[in-house]
Backbone as numpy.savetxt, mean C-alpha at the origin, in Angstrom:
# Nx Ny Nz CAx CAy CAz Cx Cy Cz
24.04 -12.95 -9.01 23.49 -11.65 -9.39 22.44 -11.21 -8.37
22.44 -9.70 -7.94 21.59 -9.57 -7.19 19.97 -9.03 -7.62
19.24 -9.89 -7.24 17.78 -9.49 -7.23 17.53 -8.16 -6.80
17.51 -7.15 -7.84 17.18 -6.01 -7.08 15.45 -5.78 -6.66
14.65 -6.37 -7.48 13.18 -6.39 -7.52 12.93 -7.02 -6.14
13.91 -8.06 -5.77 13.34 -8.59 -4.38 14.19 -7.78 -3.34
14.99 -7.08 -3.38 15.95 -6.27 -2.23 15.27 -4.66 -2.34
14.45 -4.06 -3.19 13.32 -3.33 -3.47 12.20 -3.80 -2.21
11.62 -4.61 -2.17 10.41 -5.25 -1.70 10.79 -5.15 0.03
12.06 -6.18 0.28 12.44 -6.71 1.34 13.02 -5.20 2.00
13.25 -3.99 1.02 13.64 -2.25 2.25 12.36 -2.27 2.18
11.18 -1.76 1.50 9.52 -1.87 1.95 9.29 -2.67 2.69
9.15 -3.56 3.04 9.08 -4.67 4.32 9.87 -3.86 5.55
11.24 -3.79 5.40 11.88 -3.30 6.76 11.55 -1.34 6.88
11.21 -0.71 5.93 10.46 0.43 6.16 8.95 0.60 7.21
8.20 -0.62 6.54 6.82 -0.71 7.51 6.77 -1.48 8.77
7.94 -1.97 8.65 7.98 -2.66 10.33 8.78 -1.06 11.08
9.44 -0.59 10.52 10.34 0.74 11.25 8.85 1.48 11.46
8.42 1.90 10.65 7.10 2.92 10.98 6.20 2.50 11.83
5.31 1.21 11.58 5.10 0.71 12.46 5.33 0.60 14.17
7.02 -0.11 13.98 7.18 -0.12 15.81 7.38 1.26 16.20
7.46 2.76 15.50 7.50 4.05 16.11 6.04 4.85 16.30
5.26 3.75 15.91 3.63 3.94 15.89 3.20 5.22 15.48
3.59 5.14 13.89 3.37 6.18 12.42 2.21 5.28 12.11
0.75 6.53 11.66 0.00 6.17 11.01 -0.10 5.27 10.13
-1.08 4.36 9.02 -0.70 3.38 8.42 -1.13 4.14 7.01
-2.10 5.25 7.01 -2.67 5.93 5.77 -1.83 7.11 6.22
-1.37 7.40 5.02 -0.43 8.86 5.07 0.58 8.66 5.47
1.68 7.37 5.19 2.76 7.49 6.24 3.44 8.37 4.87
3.12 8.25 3.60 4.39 8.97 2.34 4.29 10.37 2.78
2.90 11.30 3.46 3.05 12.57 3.75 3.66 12.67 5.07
3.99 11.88 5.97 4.72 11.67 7.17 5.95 11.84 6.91
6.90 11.09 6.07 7.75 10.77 5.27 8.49 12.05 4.95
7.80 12.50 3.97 7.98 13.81 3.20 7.70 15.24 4.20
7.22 15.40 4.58 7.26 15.93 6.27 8.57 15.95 6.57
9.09 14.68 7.42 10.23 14.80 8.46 11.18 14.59 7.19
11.45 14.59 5.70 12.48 15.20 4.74 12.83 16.74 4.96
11.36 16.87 4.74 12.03 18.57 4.45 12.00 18.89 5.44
12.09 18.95 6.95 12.29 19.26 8.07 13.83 19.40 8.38
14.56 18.08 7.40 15.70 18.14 7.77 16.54 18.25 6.11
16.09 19.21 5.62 16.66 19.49 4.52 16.75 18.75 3.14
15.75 17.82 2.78 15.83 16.58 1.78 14.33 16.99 1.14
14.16 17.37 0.40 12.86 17.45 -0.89 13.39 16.01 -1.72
11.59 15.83 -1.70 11.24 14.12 -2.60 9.93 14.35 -2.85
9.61 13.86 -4.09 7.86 14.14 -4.44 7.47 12.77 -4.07
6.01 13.07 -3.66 5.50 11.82 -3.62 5.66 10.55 -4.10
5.70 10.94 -5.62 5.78 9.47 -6.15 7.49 8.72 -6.04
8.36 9.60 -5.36 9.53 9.09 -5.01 9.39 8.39 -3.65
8.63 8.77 -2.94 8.47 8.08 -1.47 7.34 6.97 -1.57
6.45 7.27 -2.57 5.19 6.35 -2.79 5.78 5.17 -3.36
7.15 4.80 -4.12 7.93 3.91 -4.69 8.50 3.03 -3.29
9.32 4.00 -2.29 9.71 3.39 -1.07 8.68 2.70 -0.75
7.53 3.07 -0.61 6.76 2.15 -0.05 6.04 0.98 -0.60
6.71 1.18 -1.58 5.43 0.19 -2.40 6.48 -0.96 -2.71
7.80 -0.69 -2.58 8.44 -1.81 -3.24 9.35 -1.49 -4.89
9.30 0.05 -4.83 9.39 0.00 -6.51 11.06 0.91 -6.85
11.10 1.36 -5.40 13.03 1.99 -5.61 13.27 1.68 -3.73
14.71 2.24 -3.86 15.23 2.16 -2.66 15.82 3.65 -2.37
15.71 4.47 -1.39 15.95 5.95 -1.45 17.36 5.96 -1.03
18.50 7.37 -1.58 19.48 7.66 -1.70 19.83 7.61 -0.17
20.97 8.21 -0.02 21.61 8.04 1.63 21.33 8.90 2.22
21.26 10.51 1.74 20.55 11.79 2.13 19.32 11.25 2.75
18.51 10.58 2.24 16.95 10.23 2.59 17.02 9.17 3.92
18.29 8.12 2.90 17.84 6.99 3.94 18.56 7.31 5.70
19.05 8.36 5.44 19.80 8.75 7.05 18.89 9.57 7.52
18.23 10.06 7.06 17.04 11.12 7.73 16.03 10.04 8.49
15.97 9.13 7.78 14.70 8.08 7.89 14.62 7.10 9.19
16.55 6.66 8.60 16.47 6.11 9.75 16.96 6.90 11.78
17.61 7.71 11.02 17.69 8.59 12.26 16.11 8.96 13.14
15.00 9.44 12.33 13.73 9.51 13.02 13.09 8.31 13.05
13.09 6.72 13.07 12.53 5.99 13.48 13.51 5.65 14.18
14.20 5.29 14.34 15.30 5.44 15.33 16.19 4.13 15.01
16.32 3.62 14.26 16.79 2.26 13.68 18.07 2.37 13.10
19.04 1.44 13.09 20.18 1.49 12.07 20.29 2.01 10.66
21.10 2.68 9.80 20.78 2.60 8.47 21.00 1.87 7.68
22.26 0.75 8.11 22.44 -0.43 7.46 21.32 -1.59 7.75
20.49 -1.50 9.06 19.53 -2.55 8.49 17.98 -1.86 7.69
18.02 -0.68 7.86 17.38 -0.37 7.21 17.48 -0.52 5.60
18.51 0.07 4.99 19.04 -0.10 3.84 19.49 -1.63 3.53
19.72 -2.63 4.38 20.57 -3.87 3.74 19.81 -4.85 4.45
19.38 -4.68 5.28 18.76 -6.15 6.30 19.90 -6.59 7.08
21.04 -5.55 7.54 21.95 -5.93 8.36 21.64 -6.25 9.80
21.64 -6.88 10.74 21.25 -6.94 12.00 22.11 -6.48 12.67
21.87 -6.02 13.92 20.59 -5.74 14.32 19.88 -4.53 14.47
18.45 -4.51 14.23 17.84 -3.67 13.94 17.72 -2.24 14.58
18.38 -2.19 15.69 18.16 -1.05 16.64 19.86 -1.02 16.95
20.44 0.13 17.54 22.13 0.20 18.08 22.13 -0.55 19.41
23.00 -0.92 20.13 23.57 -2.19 20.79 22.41 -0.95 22.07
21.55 -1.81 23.12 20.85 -1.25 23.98 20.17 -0.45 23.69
19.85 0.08 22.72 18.56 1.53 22.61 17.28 0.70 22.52
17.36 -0.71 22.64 15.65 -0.77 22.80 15.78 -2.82 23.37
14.71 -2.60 24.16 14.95 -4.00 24.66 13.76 -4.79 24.67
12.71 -3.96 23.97 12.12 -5.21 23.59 12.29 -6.03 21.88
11.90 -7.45 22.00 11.92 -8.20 20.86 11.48 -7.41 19.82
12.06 -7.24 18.64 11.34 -7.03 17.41 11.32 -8.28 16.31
9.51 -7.86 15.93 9.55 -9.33 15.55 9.77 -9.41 13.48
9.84 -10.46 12.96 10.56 -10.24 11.82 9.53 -9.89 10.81
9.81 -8.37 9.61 9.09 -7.79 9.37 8.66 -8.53 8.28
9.55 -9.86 7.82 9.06 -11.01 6.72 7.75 -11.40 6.92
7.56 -11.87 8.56 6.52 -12.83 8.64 5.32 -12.13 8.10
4.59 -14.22 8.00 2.86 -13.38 7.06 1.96 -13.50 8.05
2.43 -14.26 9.25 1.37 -14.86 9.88 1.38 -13.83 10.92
0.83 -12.74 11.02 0.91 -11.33 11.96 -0.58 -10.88 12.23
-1.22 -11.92 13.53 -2.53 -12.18 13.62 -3.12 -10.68 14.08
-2.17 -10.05 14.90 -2.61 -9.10 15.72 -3.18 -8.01 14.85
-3.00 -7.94 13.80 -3.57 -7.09 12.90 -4.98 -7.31 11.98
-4.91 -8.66 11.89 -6.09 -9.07 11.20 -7.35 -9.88 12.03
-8.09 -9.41 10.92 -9.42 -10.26 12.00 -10.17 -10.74 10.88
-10.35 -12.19 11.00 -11.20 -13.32 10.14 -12.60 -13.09 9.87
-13.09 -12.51 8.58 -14.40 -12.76 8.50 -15.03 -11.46 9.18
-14.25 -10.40 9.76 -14.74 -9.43 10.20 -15.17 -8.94 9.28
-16.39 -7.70 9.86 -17.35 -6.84 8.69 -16.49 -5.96 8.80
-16.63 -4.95 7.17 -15.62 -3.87 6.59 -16.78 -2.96 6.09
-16.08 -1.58 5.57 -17.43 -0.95 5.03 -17.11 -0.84 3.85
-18.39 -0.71 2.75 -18.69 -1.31 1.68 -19.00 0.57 1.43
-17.79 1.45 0.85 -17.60 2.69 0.32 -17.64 2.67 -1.13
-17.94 4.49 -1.08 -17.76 4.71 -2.58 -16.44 4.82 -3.42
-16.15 4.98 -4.10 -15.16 5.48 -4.90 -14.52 6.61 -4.75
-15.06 7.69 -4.47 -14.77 8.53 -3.84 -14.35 9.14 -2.72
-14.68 8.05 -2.18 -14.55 7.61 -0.28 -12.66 7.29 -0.58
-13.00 6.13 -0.97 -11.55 5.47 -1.36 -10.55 6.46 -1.98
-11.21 7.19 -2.66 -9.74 8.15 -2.72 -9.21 9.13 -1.99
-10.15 9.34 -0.79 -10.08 9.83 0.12 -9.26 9.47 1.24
-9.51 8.02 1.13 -8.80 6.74 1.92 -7.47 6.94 2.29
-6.85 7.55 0.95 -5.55 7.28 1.12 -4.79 8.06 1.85
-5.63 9.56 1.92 -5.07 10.64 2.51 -5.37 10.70 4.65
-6.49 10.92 4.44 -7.56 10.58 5.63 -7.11 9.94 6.66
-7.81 8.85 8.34 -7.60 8.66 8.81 -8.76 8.41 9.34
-9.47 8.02 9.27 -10.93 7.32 9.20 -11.40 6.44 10.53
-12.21 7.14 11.52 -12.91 6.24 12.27 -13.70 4.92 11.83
-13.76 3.77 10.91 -14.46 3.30 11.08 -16.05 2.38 11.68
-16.16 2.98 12.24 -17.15 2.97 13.33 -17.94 4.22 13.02
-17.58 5.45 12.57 -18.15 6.29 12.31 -18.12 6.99 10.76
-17.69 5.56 9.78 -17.75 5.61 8.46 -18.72 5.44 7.71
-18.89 6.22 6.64 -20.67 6.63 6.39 -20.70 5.45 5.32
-20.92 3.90 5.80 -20.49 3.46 4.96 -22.16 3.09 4.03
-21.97 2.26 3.15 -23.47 1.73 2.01 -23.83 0.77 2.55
-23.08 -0.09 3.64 -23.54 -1.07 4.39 -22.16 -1.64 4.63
-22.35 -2.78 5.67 -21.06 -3.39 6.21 -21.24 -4.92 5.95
-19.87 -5.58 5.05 -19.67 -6.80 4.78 -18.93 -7.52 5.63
-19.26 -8.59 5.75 -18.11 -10.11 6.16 -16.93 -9.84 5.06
-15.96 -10.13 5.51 -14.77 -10.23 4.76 -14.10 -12.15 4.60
-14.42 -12.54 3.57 -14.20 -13.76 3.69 -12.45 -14.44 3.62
-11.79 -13.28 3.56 -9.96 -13.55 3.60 -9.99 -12.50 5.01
-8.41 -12.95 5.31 -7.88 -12.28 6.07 -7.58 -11.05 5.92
-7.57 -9.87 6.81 -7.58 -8.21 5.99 -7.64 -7.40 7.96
-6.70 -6.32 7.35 -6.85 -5.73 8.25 -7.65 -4.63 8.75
-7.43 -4.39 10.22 -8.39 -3.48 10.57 -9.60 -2.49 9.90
-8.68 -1.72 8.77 -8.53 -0.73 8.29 -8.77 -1.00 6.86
-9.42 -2.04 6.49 -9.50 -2.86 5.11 -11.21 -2.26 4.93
-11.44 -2.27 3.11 -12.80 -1.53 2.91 -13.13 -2.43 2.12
-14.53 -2.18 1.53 -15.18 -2.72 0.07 -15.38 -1.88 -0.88
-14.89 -2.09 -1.85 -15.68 -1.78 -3.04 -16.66 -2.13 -4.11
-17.72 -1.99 -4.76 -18.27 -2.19 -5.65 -17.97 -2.12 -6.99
-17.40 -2.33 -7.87 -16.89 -2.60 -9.03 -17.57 -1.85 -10.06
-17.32 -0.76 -10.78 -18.33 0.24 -11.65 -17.74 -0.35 -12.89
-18.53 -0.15 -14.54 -17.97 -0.67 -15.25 -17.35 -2.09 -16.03
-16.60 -2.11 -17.11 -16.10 -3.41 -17.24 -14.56 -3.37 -17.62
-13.79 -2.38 -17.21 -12.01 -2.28 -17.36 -11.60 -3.23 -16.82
-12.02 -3.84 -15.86 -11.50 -5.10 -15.06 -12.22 -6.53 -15.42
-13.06 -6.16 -16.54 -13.90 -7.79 -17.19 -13.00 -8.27 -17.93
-12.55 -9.67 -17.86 -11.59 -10.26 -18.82 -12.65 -10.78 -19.70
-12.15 -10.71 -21.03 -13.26 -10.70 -22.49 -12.80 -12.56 -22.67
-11.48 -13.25 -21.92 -11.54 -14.45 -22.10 -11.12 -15.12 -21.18
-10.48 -15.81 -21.11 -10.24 -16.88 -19.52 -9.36 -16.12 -18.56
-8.96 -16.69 -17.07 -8.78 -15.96 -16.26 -9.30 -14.81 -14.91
-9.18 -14.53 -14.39 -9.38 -13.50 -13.71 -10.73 -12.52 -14.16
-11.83 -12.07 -13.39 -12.82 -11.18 -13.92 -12.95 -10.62 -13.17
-13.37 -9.21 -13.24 -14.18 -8.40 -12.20 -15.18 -7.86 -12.93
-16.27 -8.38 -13.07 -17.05 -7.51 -13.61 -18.16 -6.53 -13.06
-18.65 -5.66 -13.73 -19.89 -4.50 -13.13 -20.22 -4.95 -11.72
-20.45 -4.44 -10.48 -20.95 -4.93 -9.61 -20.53 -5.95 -8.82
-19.45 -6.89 -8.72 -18.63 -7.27 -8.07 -18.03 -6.43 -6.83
-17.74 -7.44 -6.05 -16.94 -6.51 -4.42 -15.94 -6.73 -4.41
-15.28 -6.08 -4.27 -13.56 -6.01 -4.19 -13.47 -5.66 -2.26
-12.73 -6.90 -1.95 -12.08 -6.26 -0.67 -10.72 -5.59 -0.83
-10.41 -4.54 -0.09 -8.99 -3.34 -0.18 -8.44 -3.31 1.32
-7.13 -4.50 0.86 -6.22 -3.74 2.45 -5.28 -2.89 1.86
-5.61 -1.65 2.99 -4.34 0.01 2.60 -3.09 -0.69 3.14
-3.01 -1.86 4.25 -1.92 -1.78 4.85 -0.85 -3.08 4.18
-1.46 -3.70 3.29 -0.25 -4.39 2.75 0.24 -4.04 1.67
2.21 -4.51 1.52 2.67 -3.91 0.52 2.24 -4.13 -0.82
2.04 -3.38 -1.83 1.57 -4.04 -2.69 3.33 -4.18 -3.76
2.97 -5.42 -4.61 4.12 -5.30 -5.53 3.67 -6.00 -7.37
4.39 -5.55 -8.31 4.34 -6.12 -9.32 3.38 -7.12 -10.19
2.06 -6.65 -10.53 0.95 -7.70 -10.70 -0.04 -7.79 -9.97
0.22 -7.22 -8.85 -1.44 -6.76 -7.65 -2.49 -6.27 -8.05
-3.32 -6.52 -7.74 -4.77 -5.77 -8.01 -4.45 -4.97 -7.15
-4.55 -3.46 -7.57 -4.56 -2.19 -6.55 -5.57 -1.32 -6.77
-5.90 -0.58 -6.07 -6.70 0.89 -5.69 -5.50 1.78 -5.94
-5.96 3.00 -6.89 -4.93 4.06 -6.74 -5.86 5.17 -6.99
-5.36 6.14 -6.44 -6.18 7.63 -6.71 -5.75 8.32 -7.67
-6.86 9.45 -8.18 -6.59 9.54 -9.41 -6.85 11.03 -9.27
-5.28 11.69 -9.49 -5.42 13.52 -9.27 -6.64 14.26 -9.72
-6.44 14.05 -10.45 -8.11 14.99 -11.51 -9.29 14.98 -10.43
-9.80 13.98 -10.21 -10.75 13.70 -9.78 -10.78 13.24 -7.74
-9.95 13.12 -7.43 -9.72 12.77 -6.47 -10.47 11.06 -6.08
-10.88 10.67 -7.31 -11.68 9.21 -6.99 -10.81 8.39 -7.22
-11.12 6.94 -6.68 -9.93 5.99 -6.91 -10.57 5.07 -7.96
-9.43 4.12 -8.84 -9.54 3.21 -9.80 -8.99 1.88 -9.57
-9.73 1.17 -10.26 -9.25 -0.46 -9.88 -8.46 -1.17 -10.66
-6.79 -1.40 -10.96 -6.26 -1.73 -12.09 -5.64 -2.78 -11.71
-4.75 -3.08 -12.50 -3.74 -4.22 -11.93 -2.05 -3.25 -12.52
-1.68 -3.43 -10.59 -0.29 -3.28 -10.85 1.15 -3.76 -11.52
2.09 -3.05 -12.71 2.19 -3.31 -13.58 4.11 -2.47 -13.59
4.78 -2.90 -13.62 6.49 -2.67 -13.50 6.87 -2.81 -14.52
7.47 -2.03 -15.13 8.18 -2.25 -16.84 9.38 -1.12 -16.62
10.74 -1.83 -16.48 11.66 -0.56 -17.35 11.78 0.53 -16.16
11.29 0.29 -14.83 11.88 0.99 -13.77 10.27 2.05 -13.70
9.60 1.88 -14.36 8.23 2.74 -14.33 6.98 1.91 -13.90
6.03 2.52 -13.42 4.44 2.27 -12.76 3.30 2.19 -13.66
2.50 1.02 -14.03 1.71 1.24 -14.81 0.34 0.54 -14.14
-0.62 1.39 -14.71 -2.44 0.84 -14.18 -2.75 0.11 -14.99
-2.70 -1.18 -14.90 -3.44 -2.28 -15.92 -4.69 -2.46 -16.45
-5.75 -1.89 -16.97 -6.54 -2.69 -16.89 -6.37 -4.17 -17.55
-7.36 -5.32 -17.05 -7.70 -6.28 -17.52 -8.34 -6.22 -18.96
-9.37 -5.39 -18.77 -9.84 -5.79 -20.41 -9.15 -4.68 -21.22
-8.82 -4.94 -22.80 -7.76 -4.41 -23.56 -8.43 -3.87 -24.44
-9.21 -3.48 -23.87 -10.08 -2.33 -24.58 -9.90 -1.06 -24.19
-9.53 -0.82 -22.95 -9.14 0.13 -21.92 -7.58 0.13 -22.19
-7.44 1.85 -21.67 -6.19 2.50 -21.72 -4.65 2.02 -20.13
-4.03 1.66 -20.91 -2.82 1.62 -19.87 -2.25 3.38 -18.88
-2.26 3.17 -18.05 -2.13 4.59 -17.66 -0.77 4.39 -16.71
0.25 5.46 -17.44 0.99 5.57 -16.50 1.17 6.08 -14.99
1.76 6.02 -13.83 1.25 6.12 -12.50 2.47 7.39 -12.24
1.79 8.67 -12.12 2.93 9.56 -12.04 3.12 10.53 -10.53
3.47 11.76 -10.28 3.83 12.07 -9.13 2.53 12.35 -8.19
1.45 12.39 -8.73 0.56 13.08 -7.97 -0.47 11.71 -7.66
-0.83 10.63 -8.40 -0.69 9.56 -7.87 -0.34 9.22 -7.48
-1.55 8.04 -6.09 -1.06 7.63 -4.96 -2.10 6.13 -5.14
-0.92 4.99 -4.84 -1.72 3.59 -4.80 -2.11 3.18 -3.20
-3.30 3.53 -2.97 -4.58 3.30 -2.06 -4.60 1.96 -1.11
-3.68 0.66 -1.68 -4.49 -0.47 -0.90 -4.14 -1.79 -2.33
-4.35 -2.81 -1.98 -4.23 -4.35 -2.26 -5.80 -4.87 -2.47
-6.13 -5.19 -3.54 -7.53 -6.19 -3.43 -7.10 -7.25 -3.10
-7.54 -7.89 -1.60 -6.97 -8.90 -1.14 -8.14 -10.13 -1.78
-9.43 -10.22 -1.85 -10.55 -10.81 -2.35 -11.56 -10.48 -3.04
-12.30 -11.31 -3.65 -13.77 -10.67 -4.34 -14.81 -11.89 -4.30
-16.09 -11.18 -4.18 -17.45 -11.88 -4.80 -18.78 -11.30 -5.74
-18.93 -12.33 -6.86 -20.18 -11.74 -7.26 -21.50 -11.92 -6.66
-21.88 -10.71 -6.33 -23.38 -11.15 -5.93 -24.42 -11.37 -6.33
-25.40 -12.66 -6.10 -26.55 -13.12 -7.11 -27.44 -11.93 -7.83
C-alpha cells in the first residue's frame, strides 16, 4: 500500500530542492508559486500551494507542469522521484539529494539569531528581511542547528503550558523558528494569523486531509488552518530563562 503521507512529504522535499537550485527566495516562495500559476493560466489559493509546501497535498498536472516547466526540472521527478532530475544534458552540475539532513552549507552552530516580536514574525513570512539590519530585542546563541534565516521568540501566555507531563512552553520561554524547514504532522510551528497579521505558536496537527493549530494546553481552542493562513517556520529548540 502506498504511503501517501510520506510521498506528500518526499514532493515537498523535491519541490524545495527545485526552488532552491533555481535560487527562489526561501520566505514567499507560495507567492512566487502563485505568481508564475497565474502567469500561465492556473489559479490556486494559498492554502493550496501552502499544502505543497508543507507536505500536506500533491498539486494536479495543470500545476505540476507549470512548476516544473519554470524550475526547469522533469515532471516525473518532480511528481514521483523519477530520476533524473533535470532532461538528458540541460544541466551538468551534480545535484545533491534533496533527502539529505546533513546540509551544512546552510546552517551555522550556535550562531546568534534575533530575538523578535510576534508581530515581526508574522511579518516573517511575507517579507525578506536583512538580518543584520533587523530591529531585533536582542540577539541569541542558538543552541541546535538552524538556518541562516532562523529567529527567536518569546513565548506570551500559557496555550503551549502542558497542565501535566511532557512537553511545556510556558510564559516567557524562547522558542527558536527555522522558516526554511519543511514542517510536517506534529511540529511545533509558527503560523500567521489573518485578522491580526501576528503569528501563533501551536502544534501542527493532520486529521482527515485538513490543518489544525494545536494548542498544548486543553484549555485553549483547536483552530482550523484555512486559506488566508500561512505556517511561518519549525520550532527547532527552546530554553527557559532563570
Amino acid at each position: 500500500m502506498i504511503d501517501k503521507e510520506k510521498m506528500r512529504q518526499h514532493f515537498s522535499q523535491r519541490l524545495h530542492a527545485a526552488l532552491t537550485a533555481k535560487g527562489i527566495r526561501q520566505r514567499g516562495r507560495g507567492a512566487d508559486i502563485i505568481d508564475r500559476l497565474k502567469e500561465n493560466g492556473v489559479s490556486k489559493t494559498a492554502q493550496a500551494v501552502s499544502k505543497w509546501l508543507n507536505g500536506g497535498a500533491v498539486p494536479e498536472l495543470d500545476s505540476l507542469t507549470v512548476i516544473a516547466n519554470w524550475l526547469g526540472v522533469r515532471r516525473e521527478w518532480l511528481e514521483h522521484g523519477v530520476q533524473p532530475m533535470y532532461e538528458s544534458g540541460s544541466r551538468s552540475n551534480p545535484v545533491p539529494d534533496p533527502s539529505a539532513s546533513n546540509v551544512t552549507d546552510n546552517f551555522h552552530h550556535m550562531g546568534k539569531v534575533p530575538l523578535i516580536s510576534w508581530v515581526q514574525a508574522g511579518m516573517w513570512c511575507e517579507t525578506v528581511c536583512s538580518l543584520e539590519s533587523c530591529d531585533a530585542e536582542l540577539w541569541l546563541p542558538c543552541p541546535v542547528k538552524i538556518s541562516s534565516t532562523g529567529y527567536a521568540l518569546r513565548v506570551v501566555g500559557d496555550s503551549m503550558t502542558n497542565p501535566g507531563l511532557g512537553r511545556s512552553y510556558p510564559d516567557g520561554c524562547v522558542i527558536f523558528v527555522d522558516p526554511e524547514i519543511v514542517t510536517n504532522n506534529g511540529d511545533r510551528v509558527i503560523a500567521r494569523l489573518p485578522a491580526s497579521n501576528e503569528a501563533t505558536f501551536k502544534v501542527l496537527v493532520t486529521d482527515a486531509g485538513k490543518n489544525y493549530l494545536k494548542p498544548i494546553n486543553p484549555q485553549y481552542p483547536i483552530i482550523e488552518i484555512t486559506e488566508e493562513m500561512q505556517i511561518c517556520g519549525k520550532v527547532v529548540g527552546s530554553f527557559i530563562p532563570d
